[in-house]
C-alpha positions in Angstrom: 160.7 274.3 191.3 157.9 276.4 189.5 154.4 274.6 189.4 154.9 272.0 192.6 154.8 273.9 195.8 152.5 273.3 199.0 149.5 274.3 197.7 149.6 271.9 194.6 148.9 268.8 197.1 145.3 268.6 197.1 143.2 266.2 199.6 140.0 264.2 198.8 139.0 262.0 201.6 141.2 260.0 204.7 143.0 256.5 204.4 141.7 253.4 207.2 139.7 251.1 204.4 143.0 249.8 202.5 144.0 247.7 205.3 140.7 246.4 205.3 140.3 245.6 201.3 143.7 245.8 199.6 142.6 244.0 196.8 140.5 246.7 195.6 143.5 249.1 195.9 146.4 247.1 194.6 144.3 243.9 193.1 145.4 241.4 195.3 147.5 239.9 198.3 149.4 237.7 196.3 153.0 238.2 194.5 151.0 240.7 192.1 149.3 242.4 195.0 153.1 242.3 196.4 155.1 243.8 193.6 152.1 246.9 192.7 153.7 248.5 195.8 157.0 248.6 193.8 154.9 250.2 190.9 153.2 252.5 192.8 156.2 254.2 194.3 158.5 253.5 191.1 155.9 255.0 188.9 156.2 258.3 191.0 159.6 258.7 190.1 159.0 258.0 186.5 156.4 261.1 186.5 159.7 262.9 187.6 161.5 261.9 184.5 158.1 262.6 182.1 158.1 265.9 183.6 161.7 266.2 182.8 163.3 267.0 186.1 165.0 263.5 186.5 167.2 261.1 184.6 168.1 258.2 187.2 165.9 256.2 189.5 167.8 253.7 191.8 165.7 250.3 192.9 167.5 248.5 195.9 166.1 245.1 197.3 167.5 244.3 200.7 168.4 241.7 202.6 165.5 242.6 205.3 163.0 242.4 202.3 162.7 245.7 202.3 163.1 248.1 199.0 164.7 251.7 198.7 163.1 253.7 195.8 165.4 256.8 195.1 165.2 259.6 192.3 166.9 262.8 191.5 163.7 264.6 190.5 162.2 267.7 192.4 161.6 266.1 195.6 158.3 266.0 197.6 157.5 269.6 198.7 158.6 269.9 202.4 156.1 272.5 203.8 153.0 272.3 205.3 149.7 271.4 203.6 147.0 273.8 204.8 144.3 271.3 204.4 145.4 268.7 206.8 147.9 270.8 208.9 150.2 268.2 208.3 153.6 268.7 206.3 152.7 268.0 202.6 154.9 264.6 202.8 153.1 263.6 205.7 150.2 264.4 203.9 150.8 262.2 200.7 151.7 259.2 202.6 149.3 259.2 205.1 145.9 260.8 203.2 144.4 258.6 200.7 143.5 260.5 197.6 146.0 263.1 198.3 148.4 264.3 195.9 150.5 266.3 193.2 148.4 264.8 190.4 145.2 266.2 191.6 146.6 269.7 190.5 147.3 269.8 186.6 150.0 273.0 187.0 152.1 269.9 189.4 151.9 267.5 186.3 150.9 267.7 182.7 150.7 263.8 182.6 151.7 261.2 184.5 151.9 257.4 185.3 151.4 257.4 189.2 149.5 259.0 191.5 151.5 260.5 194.0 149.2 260.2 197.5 146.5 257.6 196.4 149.7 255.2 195.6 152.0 256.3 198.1 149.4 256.2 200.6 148.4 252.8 199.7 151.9 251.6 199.9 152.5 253.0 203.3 149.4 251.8 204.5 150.1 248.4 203.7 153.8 248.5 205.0 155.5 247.2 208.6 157.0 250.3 208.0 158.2 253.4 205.8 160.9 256.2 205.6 161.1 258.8 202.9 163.9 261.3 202.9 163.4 264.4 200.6 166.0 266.5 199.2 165.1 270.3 197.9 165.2 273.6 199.2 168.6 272.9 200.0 167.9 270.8 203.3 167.2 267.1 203.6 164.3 266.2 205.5 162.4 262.8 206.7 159.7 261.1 208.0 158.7 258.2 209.2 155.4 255.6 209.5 154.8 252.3 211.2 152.2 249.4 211.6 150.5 250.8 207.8 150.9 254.5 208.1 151.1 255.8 211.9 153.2 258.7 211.8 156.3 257.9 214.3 158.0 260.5 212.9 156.7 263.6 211.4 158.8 264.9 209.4 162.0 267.5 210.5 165.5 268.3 208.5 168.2 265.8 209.5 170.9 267.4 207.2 171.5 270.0 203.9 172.3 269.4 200.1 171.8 271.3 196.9 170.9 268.1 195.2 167.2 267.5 195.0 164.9 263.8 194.8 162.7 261.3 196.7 163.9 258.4 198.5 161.4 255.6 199.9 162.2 252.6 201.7 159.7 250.1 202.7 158.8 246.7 204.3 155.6 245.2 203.0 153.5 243.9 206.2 153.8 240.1 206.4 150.1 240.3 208.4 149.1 241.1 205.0 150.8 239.5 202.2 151.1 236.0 201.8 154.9 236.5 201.2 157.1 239.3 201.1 159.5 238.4 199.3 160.4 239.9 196.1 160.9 238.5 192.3 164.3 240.5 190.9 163.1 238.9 187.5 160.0 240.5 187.4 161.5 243.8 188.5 164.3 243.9 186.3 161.9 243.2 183.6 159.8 246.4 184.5 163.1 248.6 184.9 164.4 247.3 181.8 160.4 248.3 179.9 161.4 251.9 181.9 164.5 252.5 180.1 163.0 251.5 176.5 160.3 254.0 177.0 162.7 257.3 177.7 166.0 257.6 175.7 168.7 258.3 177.8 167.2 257.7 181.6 169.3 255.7 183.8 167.5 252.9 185.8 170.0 251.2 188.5 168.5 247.9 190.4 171.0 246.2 193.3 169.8 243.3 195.2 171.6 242.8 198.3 170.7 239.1 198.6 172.8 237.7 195.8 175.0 240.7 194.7 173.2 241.1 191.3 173.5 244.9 189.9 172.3 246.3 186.2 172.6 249.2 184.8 169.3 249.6 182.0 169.6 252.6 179.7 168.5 252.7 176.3 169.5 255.1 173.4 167.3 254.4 170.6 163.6 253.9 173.0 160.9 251.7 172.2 163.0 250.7 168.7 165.3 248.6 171.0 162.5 247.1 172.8 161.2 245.6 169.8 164.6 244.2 168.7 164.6 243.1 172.3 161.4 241.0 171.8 162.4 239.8 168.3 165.9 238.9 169.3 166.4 235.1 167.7 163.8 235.7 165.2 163.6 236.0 161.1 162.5 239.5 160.4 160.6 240.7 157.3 161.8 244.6 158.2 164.0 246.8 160.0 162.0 248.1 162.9 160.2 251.2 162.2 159.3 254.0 164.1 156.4 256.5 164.6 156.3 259.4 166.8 153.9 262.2 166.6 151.8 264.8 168.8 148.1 265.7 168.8 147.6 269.2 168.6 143.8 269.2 169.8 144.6 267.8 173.3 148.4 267.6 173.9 148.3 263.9 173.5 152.3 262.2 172.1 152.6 259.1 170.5 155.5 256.4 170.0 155.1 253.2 168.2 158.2 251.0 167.0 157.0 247.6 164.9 158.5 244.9 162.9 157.4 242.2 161.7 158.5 238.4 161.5 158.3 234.8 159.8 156.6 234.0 163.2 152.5 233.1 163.8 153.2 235.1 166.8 151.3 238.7 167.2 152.8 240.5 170.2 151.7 244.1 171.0 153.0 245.8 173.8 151.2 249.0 175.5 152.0 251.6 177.7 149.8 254.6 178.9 152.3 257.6 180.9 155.2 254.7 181.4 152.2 252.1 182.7 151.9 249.2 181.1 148.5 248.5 179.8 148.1 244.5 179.5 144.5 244.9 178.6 145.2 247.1 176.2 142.2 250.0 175.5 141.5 252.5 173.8 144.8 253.4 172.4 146.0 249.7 171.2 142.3 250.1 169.5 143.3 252.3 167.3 146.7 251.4 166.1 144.6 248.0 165.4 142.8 249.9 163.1 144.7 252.0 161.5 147.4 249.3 160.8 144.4 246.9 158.8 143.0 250.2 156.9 146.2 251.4 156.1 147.5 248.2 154.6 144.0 247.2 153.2 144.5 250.3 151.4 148.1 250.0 149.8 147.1 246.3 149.3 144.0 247.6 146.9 146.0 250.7 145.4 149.2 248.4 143.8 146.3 245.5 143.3 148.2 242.9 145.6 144.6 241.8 146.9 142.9 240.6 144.0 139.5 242.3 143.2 137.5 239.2 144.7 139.0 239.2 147.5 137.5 240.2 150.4 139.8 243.0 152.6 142.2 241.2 155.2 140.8 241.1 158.4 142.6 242.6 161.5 144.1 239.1 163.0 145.6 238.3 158.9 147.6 241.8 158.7 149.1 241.1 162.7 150.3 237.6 162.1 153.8 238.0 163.1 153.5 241.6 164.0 155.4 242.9 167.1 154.7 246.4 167.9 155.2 248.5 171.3 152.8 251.8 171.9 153.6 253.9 174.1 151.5 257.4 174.6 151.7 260.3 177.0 148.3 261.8 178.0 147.5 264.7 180.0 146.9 264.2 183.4 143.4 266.3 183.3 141.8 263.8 180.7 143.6 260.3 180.9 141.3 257.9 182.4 142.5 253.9 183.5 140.2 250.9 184.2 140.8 250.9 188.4 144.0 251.6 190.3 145.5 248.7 188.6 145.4 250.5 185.6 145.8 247.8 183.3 143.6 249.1 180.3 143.5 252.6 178.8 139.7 254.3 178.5 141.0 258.0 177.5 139.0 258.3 174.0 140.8 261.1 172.9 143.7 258.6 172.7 142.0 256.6 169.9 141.3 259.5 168.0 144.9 260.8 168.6 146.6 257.7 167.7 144.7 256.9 164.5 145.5 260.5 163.3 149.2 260.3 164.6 149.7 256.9 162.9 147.4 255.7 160.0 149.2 258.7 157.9 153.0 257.9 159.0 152.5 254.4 158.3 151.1 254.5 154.8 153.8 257.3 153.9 156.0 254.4 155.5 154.8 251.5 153.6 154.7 253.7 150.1 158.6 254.5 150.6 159.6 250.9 151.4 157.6 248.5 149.0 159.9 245.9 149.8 158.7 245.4 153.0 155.4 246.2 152.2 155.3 243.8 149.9 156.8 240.9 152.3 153.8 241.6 155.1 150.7 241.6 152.7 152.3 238.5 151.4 152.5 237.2 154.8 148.9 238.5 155.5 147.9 236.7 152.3 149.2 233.4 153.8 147.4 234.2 157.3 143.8 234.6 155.5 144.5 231.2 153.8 145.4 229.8 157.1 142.8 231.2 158.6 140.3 230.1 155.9 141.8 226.5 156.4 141.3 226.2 159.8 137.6 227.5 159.6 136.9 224.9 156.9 138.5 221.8 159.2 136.6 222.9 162.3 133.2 222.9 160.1 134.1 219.5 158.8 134.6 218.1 162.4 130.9 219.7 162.8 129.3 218.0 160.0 130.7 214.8 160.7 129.4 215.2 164.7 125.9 216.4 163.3 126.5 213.2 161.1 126.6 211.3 164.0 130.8 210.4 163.4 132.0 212.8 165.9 133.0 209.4 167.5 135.7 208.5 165.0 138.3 211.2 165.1 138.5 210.5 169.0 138.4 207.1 168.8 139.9 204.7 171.3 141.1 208.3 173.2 138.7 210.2 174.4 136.8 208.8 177.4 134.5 211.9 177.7 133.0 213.2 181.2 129.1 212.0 181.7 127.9 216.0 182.8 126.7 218.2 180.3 128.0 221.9 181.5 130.8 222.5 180.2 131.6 224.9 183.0 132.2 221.8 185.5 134.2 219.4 183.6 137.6 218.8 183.3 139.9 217.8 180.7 143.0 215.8 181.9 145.6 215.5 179.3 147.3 212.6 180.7 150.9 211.3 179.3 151.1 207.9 177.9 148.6 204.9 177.4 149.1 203.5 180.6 149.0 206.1 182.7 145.7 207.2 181.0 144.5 203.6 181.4 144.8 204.3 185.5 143.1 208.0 185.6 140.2 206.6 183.5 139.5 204.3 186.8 140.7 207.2 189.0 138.5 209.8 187.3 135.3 211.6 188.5 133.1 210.2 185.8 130.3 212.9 186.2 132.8 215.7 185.8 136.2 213.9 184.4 137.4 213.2 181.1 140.3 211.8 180.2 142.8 211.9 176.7 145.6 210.3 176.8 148.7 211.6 175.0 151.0 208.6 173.0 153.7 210.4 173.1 155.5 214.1 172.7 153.7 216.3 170.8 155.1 218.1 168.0 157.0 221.6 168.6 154.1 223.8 167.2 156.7 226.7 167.3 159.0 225.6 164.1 155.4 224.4 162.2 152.5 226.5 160.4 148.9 226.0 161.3 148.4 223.7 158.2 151.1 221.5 159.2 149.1 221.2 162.9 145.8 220.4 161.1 147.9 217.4 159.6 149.1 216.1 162.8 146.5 213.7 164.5 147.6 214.2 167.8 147.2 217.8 167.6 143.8 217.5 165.7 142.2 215.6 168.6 143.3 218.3 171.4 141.5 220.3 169.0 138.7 217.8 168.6 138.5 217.6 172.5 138.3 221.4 173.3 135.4 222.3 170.6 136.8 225.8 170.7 138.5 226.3 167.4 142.3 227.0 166.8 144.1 230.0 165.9 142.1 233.3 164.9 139.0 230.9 164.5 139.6 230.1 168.1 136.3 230.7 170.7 136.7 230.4 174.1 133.2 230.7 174.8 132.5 227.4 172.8 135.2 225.4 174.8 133.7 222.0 176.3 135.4 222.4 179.6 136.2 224.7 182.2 139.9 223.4 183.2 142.1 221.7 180.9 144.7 219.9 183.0 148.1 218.6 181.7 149.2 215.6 183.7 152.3 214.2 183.3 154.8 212.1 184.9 157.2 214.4 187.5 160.3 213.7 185.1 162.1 215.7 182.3 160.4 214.1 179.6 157.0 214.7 181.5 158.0 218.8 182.0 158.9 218.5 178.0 155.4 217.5 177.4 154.2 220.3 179.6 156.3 222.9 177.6 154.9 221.5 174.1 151.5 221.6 175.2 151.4 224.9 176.5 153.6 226.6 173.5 150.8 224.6 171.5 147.9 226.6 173.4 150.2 229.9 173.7 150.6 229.8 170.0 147.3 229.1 168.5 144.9 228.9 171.8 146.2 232.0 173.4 142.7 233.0 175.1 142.6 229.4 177.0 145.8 230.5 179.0 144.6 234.3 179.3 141.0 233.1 180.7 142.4 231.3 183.2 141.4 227.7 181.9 144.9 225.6 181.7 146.3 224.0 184.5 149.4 221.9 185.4 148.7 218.6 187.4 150.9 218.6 190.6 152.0 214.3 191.1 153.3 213.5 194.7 157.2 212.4 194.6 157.0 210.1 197.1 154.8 208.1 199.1 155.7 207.1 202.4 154.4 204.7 205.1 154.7 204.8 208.4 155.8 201.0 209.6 154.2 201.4 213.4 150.8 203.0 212.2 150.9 201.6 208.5 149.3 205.2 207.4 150.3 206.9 204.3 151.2 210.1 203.8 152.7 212.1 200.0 155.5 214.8 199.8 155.7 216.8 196.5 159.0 217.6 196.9 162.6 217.1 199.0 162.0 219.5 201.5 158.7 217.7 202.5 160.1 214.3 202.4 163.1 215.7 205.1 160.3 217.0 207.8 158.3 213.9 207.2 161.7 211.6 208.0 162.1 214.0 211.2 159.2 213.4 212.2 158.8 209.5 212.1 162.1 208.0 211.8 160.0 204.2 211.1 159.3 204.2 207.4 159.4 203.0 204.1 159.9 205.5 201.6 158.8 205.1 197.5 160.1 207.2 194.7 157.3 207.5 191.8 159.1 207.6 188.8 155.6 207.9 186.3 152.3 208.4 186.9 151.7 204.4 185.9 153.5 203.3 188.9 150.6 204.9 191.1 147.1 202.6 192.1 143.8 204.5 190.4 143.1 205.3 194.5 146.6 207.2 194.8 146.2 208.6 191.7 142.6 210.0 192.4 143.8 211.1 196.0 146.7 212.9 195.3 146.5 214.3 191.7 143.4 214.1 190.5 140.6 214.8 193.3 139.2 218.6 193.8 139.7 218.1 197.3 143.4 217.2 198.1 144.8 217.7 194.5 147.0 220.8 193.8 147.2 222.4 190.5 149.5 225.0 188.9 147.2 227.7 186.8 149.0 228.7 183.9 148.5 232.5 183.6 150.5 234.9 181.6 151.9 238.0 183.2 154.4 239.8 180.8 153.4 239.4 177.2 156.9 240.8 175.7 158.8 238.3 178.4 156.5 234.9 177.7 157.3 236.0 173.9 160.5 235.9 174.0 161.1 233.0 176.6 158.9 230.8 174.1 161.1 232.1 171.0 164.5 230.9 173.0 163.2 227.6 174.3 161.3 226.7 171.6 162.3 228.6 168.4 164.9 227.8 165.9 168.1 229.3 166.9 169.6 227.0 168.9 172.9 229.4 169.6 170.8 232.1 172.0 169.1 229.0 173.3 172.4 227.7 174.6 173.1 230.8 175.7 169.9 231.3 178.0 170.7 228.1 179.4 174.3 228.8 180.4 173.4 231.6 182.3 169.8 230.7 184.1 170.6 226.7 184.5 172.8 225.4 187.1 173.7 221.9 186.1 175.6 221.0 189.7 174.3 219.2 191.4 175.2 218.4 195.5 176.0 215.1 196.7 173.3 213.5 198.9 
């Protein structure tokens, strides 16, 4: 128990404004907002394994809605905090900006913030109880209506086991829904276990009896076989760990690389996952071009004329995970979200950990070494061959011939800011023929699609610049392709995908975006691709004779209940729709609805794509046999 006691809870300032702006605490009120109090809580307990005092955290959804955190670490301390005369648990779920972190003897480095997090949580909760075992006694306390103490806490019991327990409703008044995604969860647990060999992670939901067991033996080395699981790989996974003397920073890094265009890089800072990356992903950038820049020049696999490979040529098919553990008194994240790493001593750690380890690595196994420069060798003439088509589509628009790649496609919006205007991909000629007359024509342009697109995932970015269909997207979107690829430059500020509400028209959907996941990635991280949302059925009320849409069955059912007298149509395309249904339900700002495509968890998206869409048809049989249920109930 040495080095957390009482006096290592320290308080900053008091808790009322998080009801009040929750987005500036947790991000948002939406399923993110929703599952950050998970992480908040979860990522305390993880500090307990850092620290080394805990090797299983349970995570228990149930059938309230509510979730039980439990760990077998230390245990909150139980006494009083003589700052706010409260008992210190009182004190860290009640006092924002109170906590263990705040004193560096508590923790060395951690993930969570125990009191800015935990008070966050509770202050956005129905309600809270957390039960502590240590000292021999179990104690509780509990909080209602975002963090009035109705129970302060008092010993209920006695143990000689020690750990944390929370369990927690989210408030309803404040989140748009409260109910939990297991997938995302178990997708976090299961990133937990990767990151520390040997720690048990135990999720349970109550609602459908599902219960996994995630531990890992071999760390981050198993998470990127994880990832690359399907795929054609150019190495065994290697693996980097290493410690910086100057400021006690400790560094993990597992890659491998594969025939794949895909670059996946994973990052975690203290067990958080860092999607924006920072200051640590920086460096292993770095070091990883230098370092193979370097061998490439030493054993004279880049020609003399050659120009060194840039950074995007020597990650083409690269999938590495980072993972670094930083001292509590120096890490620093971008907000409480902590979703990108600004501790510069990390940079400085990493490139010395790394950039040595790696080009021992690549001098002892030439085989491999070889394999990925040759790779980056065909990335840079990729690269180079993209960059030369999209300057020939700009000499032949400054020649005044733009016109022909797009035409009979294109009908182009009449506005000039590109901020305002919207491109509908629209499927099929006929369907494309009736949003040109359903279209805003100020701010709407429309390209029809004859046709599925080709499966960019099983091609190489010269066999796209062959493919007409996939050279005018390109054309369309001004913006480049692949490494070349500037979102800045893009001609509009949503691209919608609009397809018929059928299989074929959700294939389209899932070729077009693994087109702009592969080789536009930035379009889908900046927010800019969309998913058109075509009514099901339109129905008319006989007496009345006024229309009305549902989207889907359940809609349909509470229109039938509430007018008995009508006449019901099933759209089976988008062609079957007038231009004035079509701009009412689909396509106007107003009464539209749109699906933004956005992407949340890089390793997951990666792998989903490489089962859907890849070559190995066997695990793509399998993902279908467990996730798809192919009954279907009589009507």
């Amino acid at each position: 128990m040495r080095g957390y006691a009482e006096e290592n809870i320290k308080v900053l300032e008091g808790l009322e404004p998080v009801r009040k702006r929750p987005g500036m605490y947790i991000g948002s009120t939406d399923t993110n907002g929703l599952h950050h109090l998970i992480w908040e809580i979860f990522d305390n307990s993880v500090d307990e394994v850092i620290s080394g005092n805990a090797d299983t955290i349970k995570l228990t959804l149930k059938k309230d809605n509510s979730v039980i955190i439990e760990d077998n670490g230390r245990g909150i301390p139980i006494g009083k905090n003589a700052t706010t005369g409260l008992s210190s648990i009182d004190t860290v779920f009640t006092v924002l900006h109170a906590g263990g972190k705040f004193d560096d003897n508590a923790y060395k480095s951690s993930g969570g913030l125990h009191g800015v997090g935990a008070s966050v949580v509770n202050a956005l909760s129905e309600w809270m109880v957390v039960t502590v075992k240590r000292d021999s006694k179990i104690v509780e306390s509990k909080y209602r209506n975002g963090g009035e103490i109705e129970q302060s806490t008092k010993t209920i019991g006695t143990t000689n086991r020690t750990g944390t327990t929370v369990h927690f409703k989210a408030d309803s008044k404040i989140f748009r829904s409260i109910i939990f995604n297991s997938t995302v969860i178990k997708e976090r647990i299961r990133e937990t276990a990767y990151l520390y060999k040997n720690v048990k992670v135990i999720f349970s939901n109550e609602n459908d009896g599902d219960n996994v067991t995630f531990v890992s033996q071999n760390g981050i080395s198993e998470y990127v076989d994880f990832i690359n699981d399907g795929k054609t790989v150019l190495n065994k996974t290697a693996y980097f760990e290493g410690k910086s003397l100057a400021d006690g920073i400790e560094i993990e890094i597992a890659l491998q690389y594969t025939t794949s265009s895909a670059e996946v890089i994973v990052s975690f800072a203290n067990s958080v996952k860092t999607k924006e990356g920072g200051s640590h992903e920086t460096a292993f950038k770095s070091a990883l071009t230098e370092s193979i820049n370097e061998y490439a020049r030493k054993w004279k696999l880049l020609k003399e004329k050659d120009k060194n490979f840039e950074g995007d040529d020597v990650r083409e098919g690269l999938t590495a995970v980072i993972s670094v553990r930083i001292p509590e008194k120096i890490i620093s994240y971008e907000g409480q979200t902590k979703n990108k790493l600004f501790t510069q001593e990390a940079h400085t750690a990493v490139k010395r950990v790394f950039a040595p380890k790696f080009t021992y690595w690549l001098e002892e196994n030439k085989k491999y070494a070889e394999k990925i420069i040759e790779k980056a060798v065909d990335s840079r003439d990729a690269r180079i061959a993209a960059k030369r088509a999209r300057e020939d589509v700009k000499k032949l628009k400054s020649a005044g011939k733009g016109a022909m790649i797009l035409s009979g496609k294109l009908t182009p919006a009449q506005a000039k800011n590109p901020a305002e205007n919207e491109l509908f991909l629209v499927e099929g000629d006929s369907a494309g023929g009736t949003a040109k007359l359903a279209r805003d024509k100020r701010h709407q342009a429309i390209l029809p699609l004859r046709g599925k697109v080709m499966n960019v995932e099983k091609s190489k970015l010269r066999d796209l610049l062959a493919n007409e269909e996939i050279c005018t997207i390109i054309s369309c979107l001004g913006a480049g392709i692949s490494t070349d690829f500037k979102v800045e430059e893009l001609k509009y500020g949503k691209v919608i995908i609009m397809t018929d509400a059928d299989t074929d028209g959700a294939h389209i959907q899932v070729l077009l975006l693994t087109f702009f996941y592969r080789f536009m990635k930035p379009l889908i991280e900046n927010g800019k691709v969309y998913i058109a949302l075509p009514p099901l059925y339109r129905i008319t009320n006989k007496n009345t004779k006024t229309i009305s849409y549902a989207w889907d069955d359940q809609t349909l059912t509470d229109e039938k209940r509430k007018n008995p007298h009508h006449e019901i149509q099933r759209y089976k395309g988008l062609g079957e729709m007038s231009a004035e249904q079509l701009r009412e339900t689909t396509m106007k700002p107003e009464t539209r609805q749109l699906i933004k495509v956005s992407i949340e968890d890089a390793a997951l998206a990666e792998r989903r794509v490489n089962v859907l869409m890849g070559d190995n048809a066997s695990i793509r049989k399998e993902w279908i046999d467990n996730n798809v249920d192919f009954t279907m109930e009589n009507e």
